[in-house]
SERO-4910 file (N, C-alpha, C, O; in steps of 0.05 Angstrom, whole numbers):
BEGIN
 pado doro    nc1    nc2    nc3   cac1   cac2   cac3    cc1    cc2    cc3    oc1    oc2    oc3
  Unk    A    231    155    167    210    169    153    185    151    153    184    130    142
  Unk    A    165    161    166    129    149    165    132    146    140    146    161    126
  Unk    A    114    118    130     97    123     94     74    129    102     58    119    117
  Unk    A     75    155     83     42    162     72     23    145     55     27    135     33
  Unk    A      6    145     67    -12    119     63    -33    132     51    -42    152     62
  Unk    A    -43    123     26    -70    134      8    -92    115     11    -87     95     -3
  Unk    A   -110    114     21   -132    101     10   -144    118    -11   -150    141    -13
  Unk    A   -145     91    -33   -157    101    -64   -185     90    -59   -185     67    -50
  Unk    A   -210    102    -63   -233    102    -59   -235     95    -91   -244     73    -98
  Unk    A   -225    118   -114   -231    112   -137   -254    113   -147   -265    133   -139
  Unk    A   -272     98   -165   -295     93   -170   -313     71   -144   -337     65   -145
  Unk    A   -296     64   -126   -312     46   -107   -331     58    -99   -349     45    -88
  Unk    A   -333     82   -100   -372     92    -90   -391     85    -93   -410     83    -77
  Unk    A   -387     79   -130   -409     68   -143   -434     93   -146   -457     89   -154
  Unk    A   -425    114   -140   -431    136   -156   -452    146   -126   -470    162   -130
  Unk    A   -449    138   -104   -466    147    -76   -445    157    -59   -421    151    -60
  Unk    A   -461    180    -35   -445    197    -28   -445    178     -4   -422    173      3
  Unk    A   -463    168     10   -471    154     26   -448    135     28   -436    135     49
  Unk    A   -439    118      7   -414    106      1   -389    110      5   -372     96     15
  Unk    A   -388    136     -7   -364    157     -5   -356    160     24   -335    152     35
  Unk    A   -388    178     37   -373    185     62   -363    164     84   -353    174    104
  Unk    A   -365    134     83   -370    118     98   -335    106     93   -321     99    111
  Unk    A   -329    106     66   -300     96     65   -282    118     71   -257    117     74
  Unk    A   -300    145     71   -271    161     87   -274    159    117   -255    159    133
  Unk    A   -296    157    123   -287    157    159   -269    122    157   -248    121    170
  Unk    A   -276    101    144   -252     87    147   -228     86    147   -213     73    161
  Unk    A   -219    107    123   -204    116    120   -178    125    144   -157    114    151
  Unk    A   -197    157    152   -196    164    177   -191    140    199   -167    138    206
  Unk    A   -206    124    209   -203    108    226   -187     89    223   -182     74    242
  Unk    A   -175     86    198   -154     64    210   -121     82    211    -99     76    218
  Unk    A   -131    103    202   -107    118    209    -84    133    182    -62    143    186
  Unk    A    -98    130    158    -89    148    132    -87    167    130   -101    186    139
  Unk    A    -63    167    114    -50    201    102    -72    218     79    -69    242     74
  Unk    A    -89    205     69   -105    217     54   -119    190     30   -110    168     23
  Unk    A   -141    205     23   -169    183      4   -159    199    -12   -148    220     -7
  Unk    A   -166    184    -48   -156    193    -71   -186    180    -90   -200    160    -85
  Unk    A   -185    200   -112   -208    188   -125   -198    185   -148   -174    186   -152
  Unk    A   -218    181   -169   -211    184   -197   -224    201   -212   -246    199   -203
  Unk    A   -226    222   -234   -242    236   -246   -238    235   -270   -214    232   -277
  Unk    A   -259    238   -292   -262    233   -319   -281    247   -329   -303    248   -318
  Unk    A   -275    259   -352   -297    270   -372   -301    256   -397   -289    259   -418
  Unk    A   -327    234   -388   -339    226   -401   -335    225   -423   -325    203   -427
  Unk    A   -337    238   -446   -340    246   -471   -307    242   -484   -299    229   -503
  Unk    A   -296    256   -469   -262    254   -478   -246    229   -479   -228    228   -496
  Unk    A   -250    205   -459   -228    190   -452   -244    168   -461   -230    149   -465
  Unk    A   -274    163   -465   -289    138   -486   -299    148   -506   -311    169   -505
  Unk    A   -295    132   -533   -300    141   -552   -332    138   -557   -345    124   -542
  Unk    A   -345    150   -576   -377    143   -578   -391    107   -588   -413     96   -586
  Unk    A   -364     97   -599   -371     76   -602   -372     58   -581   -390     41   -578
  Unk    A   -350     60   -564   -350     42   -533   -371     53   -515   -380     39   -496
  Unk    A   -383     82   -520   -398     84   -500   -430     76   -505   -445     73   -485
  Unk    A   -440     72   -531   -453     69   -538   -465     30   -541   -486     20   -550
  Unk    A   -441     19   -530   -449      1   -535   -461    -19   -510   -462    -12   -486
  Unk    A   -467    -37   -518   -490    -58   -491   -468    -63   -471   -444    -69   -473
  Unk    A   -489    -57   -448   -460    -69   -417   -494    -64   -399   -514    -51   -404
  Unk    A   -488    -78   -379   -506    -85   -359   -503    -77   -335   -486    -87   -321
  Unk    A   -516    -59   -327   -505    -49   -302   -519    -32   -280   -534    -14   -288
  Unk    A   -516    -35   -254   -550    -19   -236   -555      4   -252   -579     10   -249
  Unk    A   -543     20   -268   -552     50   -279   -565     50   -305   -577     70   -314
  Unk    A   -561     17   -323   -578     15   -342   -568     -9   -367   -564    -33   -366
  Unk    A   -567     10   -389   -558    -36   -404   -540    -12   -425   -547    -18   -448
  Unk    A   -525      8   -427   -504     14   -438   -487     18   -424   -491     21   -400
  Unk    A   -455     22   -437   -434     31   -429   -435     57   -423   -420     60   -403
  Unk    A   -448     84   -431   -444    107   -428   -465    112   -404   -470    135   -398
  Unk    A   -474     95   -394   -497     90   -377   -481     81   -345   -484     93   -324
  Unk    A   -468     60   -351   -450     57   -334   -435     75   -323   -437     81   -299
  Unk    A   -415     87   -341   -395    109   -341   -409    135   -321   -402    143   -299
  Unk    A   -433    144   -341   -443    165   -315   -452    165   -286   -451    181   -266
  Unk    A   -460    138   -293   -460    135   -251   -449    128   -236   -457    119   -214
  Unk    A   -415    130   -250   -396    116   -230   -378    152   -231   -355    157   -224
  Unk    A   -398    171   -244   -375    198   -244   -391    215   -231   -415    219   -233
  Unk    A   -363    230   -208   -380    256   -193   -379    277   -210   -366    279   -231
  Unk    A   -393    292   -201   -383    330   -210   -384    342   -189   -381    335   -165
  Unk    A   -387    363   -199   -383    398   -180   -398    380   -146   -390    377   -123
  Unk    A   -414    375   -156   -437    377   -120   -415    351   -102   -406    352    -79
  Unk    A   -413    334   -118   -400    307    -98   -378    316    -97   -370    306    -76
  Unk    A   -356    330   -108   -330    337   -108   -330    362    -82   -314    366    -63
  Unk    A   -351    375    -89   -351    398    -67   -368    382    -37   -376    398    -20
  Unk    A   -371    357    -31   -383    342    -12   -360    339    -10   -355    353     10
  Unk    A   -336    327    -18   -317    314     -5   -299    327      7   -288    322     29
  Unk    A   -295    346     -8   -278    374     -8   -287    379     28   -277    372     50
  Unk    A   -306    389     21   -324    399     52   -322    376     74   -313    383     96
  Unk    A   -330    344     71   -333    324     83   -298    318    100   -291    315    124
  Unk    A   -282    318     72   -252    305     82   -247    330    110   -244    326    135
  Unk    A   -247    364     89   -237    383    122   -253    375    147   -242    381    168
  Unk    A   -273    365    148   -288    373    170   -272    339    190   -268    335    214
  Unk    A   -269    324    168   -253    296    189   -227    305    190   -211    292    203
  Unk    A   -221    318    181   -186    319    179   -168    294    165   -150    281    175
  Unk    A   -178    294    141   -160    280    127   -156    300     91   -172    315     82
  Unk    A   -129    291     77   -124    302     53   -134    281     28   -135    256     27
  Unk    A   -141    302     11   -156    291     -7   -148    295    -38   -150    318    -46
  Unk    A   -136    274    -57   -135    287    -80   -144    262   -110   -147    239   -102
  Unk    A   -148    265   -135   -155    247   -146   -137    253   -180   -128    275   -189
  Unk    A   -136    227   -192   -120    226   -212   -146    235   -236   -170    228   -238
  Unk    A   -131    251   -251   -154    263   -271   -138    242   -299   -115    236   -305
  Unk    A   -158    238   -308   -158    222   -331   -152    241   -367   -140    234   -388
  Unk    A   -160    256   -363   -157    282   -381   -151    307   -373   -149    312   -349
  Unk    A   -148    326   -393   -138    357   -386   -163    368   -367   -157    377   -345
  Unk    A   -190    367   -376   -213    382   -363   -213    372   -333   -221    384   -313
  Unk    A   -204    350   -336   -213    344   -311   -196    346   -292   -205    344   -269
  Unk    A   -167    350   -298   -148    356   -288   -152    391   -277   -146    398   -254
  Unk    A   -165    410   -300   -173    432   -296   -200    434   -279   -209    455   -269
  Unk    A   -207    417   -277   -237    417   -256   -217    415   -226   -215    437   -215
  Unk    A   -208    401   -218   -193    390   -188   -173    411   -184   -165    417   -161
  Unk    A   -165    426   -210   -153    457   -199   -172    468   -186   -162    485   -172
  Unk    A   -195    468   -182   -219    485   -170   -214    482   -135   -220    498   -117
  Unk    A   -200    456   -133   -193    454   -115   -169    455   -101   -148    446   -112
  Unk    A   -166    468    -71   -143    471    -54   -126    438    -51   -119    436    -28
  Unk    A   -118    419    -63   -112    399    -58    -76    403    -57    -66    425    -63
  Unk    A    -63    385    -51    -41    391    -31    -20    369    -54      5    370    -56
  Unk    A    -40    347    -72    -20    332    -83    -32    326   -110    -53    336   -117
  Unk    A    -22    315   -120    -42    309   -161    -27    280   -162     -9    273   -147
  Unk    A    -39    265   -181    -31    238   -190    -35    231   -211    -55    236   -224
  Unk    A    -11    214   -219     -5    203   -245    -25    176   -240    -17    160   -223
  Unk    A    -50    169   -255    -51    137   -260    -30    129   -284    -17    144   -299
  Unk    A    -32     98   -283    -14     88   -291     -9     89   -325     10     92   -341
  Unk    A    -38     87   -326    -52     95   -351    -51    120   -366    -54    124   -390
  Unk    A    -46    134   -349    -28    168   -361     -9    175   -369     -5    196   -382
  Unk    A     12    154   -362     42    151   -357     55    172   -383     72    190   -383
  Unk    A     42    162   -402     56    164   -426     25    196   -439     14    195   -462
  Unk    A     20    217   -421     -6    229   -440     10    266   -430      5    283   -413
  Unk    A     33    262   -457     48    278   -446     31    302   -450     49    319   -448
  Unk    A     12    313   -454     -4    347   -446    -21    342   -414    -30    357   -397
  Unk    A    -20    324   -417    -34    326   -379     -8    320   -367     -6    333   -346
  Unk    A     13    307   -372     34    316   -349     47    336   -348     62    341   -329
  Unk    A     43    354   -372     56    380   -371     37    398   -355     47    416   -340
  Unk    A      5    394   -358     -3    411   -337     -9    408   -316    -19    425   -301
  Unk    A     -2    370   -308     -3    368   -274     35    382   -267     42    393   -246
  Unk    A     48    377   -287     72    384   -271     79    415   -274     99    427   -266
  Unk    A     57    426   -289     57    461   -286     53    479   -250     64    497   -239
  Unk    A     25    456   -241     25    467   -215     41    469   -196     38    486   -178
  Unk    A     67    446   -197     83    448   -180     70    436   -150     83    446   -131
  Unk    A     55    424   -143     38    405   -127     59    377   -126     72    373   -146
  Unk    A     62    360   -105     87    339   -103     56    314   -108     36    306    -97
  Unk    A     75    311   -136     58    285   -156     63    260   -142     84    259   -128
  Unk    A     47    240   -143     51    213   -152     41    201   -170     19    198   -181
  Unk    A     72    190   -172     65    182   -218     69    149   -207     90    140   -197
  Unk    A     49    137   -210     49     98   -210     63     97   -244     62    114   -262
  Unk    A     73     77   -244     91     60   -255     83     34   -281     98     27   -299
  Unk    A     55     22   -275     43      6   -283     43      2   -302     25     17   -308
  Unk    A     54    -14   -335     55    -23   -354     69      3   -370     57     17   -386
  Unk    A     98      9   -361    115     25   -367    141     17   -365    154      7   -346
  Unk    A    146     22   -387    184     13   -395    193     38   -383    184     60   -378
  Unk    A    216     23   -380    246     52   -363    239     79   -387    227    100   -382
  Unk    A    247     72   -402    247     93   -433    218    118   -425    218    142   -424
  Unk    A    201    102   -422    175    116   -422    175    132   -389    172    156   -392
  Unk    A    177    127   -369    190    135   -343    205    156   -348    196    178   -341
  Unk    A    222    156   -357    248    178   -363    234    201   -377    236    224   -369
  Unk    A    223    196   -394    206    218   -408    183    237   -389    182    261   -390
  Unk    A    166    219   -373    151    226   -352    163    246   -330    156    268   -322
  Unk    A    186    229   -324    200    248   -302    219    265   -309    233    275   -291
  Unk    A    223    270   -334    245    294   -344    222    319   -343    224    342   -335
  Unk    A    199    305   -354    172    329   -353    175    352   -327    181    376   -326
  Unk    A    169    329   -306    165    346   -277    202    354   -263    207    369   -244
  Unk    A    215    343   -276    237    351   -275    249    383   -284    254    401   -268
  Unk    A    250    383   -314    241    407   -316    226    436   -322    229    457   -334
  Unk    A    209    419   -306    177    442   -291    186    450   -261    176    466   -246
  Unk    A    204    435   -260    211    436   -218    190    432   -198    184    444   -177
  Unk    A    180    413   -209    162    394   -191    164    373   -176    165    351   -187
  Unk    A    166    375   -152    162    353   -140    152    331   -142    128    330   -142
  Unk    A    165    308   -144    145    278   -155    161    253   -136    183    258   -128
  Unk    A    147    223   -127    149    212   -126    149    180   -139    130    168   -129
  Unk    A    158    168   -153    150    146   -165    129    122   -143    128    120   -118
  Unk    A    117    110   -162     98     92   -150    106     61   -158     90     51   -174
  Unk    A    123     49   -153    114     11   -169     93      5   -171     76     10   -154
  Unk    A     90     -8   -191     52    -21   -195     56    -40   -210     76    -42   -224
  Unk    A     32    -60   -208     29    -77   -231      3    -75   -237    -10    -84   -219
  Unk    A    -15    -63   -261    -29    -56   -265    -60    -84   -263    -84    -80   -266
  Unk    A    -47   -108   -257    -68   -130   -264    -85   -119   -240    -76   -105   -222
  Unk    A   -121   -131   -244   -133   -127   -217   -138   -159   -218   -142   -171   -240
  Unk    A   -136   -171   -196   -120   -167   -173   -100   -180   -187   -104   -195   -206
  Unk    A    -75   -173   -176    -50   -180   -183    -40   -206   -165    -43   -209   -140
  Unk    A    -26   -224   -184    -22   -240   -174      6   -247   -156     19   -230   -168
  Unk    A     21   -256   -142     45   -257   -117     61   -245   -132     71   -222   -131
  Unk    A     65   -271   -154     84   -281   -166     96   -253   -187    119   -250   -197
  Unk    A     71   -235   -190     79   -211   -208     82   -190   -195     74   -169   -205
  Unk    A     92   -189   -173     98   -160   -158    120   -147   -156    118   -123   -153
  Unk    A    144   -160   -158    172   -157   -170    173   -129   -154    173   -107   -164
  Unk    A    174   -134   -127    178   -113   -111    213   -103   -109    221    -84    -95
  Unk    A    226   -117   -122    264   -111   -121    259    -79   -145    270    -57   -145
  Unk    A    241    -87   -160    246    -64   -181    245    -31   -167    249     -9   -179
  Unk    A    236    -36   -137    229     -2   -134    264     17   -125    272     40   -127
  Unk    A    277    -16   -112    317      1   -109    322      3   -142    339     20   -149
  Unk    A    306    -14   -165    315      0   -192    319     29   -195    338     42   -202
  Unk    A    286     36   -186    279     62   -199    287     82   -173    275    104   -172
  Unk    A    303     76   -155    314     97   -134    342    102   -140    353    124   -138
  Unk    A    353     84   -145    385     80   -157    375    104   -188    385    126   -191
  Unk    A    357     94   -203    357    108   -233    349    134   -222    369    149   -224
  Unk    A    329    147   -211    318    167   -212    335    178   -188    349    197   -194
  Unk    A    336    170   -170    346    187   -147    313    196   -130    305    220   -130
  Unk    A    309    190   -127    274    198   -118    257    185   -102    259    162   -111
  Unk    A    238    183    -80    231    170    -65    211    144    -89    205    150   -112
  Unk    A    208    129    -81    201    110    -93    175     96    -71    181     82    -52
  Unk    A    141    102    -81    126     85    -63    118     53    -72    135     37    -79
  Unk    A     96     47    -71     80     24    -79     53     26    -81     39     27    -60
  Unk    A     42     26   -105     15     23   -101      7      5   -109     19     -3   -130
  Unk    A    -21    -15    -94    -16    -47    -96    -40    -56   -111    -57    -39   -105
  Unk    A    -53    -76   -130    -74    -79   -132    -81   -111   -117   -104   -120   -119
  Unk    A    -66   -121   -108    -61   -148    -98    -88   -153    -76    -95   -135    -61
  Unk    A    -99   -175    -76   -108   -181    -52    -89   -190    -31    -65   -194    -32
  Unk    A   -108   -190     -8    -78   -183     28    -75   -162     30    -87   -141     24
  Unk    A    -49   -167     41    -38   -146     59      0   -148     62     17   -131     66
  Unk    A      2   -179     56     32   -176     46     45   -162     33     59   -143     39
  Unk    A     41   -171     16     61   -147    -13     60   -123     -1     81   -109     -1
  Unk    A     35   -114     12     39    -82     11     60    -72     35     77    -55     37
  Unk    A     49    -92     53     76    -93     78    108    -95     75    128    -83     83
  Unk    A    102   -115     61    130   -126     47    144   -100     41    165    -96     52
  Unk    A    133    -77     21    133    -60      5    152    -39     22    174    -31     16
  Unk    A    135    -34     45    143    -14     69    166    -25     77    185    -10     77
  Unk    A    170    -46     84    189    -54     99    215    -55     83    235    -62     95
  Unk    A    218    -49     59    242    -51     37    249    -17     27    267    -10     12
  Unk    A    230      0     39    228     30     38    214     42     26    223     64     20
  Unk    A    184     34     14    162     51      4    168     73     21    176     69     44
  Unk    A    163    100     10    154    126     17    121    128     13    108    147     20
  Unk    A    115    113      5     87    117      0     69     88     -8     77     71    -24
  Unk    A     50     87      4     31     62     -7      4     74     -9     -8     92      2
  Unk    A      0     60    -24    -34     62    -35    -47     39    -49    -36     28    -68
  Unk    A    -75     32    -37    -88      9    -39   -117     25    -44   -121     47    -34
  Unk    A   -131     13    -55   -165     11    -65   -177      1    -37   -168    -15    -21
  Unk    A   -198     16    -39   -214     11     -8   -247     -1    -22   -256      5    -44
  Unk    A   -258    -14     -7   -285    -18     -8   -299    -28     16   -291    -40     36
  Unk    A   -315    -22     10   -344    -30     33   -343    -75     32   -344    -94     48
  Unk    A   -341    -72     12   -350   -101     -2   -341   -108    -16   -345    -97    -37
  Unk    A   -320   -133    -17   -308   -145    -46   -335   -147    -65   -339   -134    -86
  Unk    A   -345   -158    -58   -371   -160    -73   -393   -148    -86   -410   -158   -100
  Unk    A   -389   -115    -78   -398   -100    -84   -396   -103   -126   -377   -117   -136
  Unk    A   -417    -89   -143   -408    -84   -167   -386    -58   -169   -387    -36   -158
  Unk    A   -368    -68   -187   -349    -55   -202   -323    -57   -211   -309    -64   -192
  Unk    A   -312    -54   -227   -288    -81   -231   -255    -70   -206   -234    -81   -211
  Unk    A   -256    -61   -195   -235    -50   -179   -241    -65   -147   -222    -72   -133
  Unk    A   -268    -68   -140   -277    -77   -117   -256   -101   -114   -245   -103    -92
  Unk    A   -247   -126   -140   -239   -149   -122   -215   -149   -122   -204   -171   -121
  Unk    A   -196   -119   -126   -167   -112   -117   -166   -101    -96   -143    -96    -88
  Unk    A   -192    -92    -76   -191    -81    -52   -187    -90    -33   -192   -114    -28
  Unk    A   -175    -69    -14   -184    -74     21   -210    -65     35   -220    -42     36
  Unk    A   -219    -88     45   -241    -81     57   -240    -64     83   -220    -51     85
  Unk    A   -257    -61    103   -241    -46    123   -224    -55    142   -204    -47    154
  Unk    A   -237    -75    143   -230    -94    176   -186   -102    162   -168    -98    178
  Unk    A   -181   -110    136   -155   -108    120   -144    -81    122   -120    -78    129
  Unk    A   -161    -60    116   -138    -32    123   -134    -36    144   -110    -32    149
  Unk    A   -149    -45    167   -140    -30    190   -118    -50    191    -96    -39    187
  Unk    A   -116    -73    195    -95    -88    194    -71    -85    184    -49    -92    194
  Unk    A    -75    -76    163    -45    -54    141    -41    -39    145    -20    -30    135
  Unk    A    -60    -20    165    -43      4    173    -30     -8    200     -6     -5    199
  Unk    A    -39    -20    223    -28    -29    242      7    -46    243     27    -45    258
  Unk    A     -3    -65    209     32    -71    217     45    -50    199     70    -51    199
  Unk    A     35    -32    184     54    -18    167     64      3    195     87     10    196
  Unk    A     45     13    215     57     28    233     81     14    247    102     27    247
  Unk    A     80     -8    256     94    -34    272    117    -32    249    141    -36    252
  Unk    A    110    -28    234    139    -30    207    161    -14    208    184    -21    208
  Unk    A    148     11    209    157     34    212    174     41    232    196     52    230
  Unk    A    162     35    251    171     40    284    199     10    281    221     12    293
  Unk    A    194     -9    268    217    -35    281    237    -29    258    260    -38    263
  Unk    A    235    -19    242    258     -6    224    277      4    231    299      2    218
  Unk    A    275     18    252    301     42    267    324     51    251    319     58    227
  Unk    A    346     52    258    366     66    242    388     50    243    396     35    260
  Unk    A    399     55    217    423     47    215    439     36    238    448     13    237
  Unk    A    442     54    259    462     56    278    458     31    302    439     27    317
  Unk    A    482     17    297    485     -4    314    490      2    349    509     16    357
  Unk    A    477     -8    360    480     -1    392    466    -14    411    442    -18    405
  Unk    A    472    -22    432    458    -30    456    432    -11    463    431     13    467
  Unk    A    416    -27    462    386    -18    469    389     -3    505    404    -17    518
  Unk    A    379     17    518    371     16    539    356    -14    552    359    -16    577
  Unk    A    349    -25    545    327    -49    556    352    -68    551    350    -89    564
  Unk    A    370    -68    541    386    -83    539    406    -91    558    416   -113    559
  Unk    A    413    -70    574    434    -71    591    426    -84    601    429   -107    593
  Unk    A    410    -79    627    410   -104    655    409   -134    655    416   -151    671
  Unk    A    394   -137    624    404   -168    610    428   -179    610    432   -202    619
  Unk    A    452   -157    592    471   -160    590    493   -173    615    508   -192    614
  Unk    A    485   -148    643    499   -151    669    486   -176    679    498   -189    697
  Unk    A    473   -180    674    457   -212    685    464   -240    673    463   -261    685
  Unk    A    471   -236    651    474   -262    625    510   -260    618    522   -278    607
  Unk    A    523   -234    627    551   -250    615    571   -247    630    587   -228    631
  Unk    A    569   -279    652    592   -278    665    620   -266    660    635   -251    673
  Unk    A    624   -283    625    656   -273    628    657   -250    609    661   -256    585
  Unk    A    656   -231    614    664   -207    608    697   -201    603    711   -184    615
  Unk    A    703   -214    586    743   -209    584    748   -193    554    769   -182    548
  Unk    A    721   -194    536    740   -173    515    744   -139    521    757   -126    506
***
């Protein structure tokens, strides 16, 4: 089985379409299963005191200042919508609240997502797992206990879901990737089990595939350097393409179970073993 590979765009736009469209043709070009964003309504998921307060940033010197120009609506959602069909790639984004989860119903999208940060916001997983759309629920600063609850949800809704491993730090460090935990949650759940990475590289995420992710997903940017706090858990482009190249090479040297002499193997064989007596 290929892993489906997400590039998470997220807030990396920085609130430009110009931005946007430039990490999906990367996207596209290095060879992904689909770009994923993030969406939020404002008002619901910060309270008036965090938004109201001093932060520094190209859109102005508050927090609620910030917040708005890192969020699309209707016009940029219906750009991407339009932008992704016309390249041929799938497109879907993790809604942060109910509305906004009800806004991305507007759209034909093919999959919905759990952030990690949702895990536990049991009226939005009852109505991502109402659509019946095949979820990915990440994992990130979640006990087994809290998991079980999540996936009994889409369980019985009869929804399709995949688990995600995560470690929610940006950027995460080697030493906290505890990539053994994803045969945990395949043994517990019975369920494909991906990886979504916040790590700088390209290891871990490889690593990831090669132990049986069904799915990976990494943060994309133009620029580590770019402003915004997700930029310095990204891949830049010239790194996807490289992660998709050995995750393909991964895929392909995996083969099957089944033990056997290669075609390419024989004429070696007749060449290299004189004594042939068993």
């Amino acid at each position: 089985m290929s892993v489906f590979v997400i590039a998470e765009i997220g807030i990396n736009h920085n609130g430009s379409r110009d931005i946007t469209e430039k990490l999906i043709d990367a996207a596209v070009d290095a060879g992904c299963d689909a770009v994923k964003f993030q969406k939020r309504t404002i008002e619901d998921v910060y309270t008036k005191e965090d938004l109201d307060r001093d932060r520094d940033s190209p859109w102005g010197t508050t927090n609620r200042q910030q917040k708005e120009g890192l969020e699309f609506g209707k016009e940029e959602y219906d750009f991407i919508d339009s932008y992704c069909k016309k390249v041929g790639i799938e497109w879907f984004a993790s809604a942060w609240d109910l509305k906004s989860q009800k806004f991305l119903n507007e759209y034909d999208c093919k999959y919905n997502k759990v952030a990690s940060a949702l895990l536990t916001y049991r009226e939005l997983l009852e109505e991502i797992a109402s659509q019946k759309k095949h979820t990915f629920i990440s994992t990130g600063m979640s006990t087994l206990e809290q998991i079980d609850k999540a996936v009994k949800i889409f369980e019985d809704a009869g929804c399709s879901y995949e688990l995600m491993h995560c470690n929610s730090t940006y950027p995460m460090p080697v030493e906290d990737a505890n990539l053994k935990v994803m045969h945990t949650l395949q043994k517990r759940y019975g369920c494909n089990v991906g990886y979504s990475g916040h790590e700088s590289g390209i290891m871990i995420s490889c690593a990831a595939v090669a132990i049986g992710a069904s799915s990976l997903e990494r943060h994309i940017t133009l620029d580590r350097s770019m402003y915004g706090s997700d930029q310095s858990a990204s891949l830049e482009v010239g790194g996807l393409k490289r992660m998709m190249e050995y995750v393909r090479d991964i895929n392909v040297a995996m083969g099957s179970p089944e033990k056997k002499v290669m075609d390419t193997e024989v004429a070696i064989a007749e060449k290299l073993r004189q004594y042939n007596t068993l």
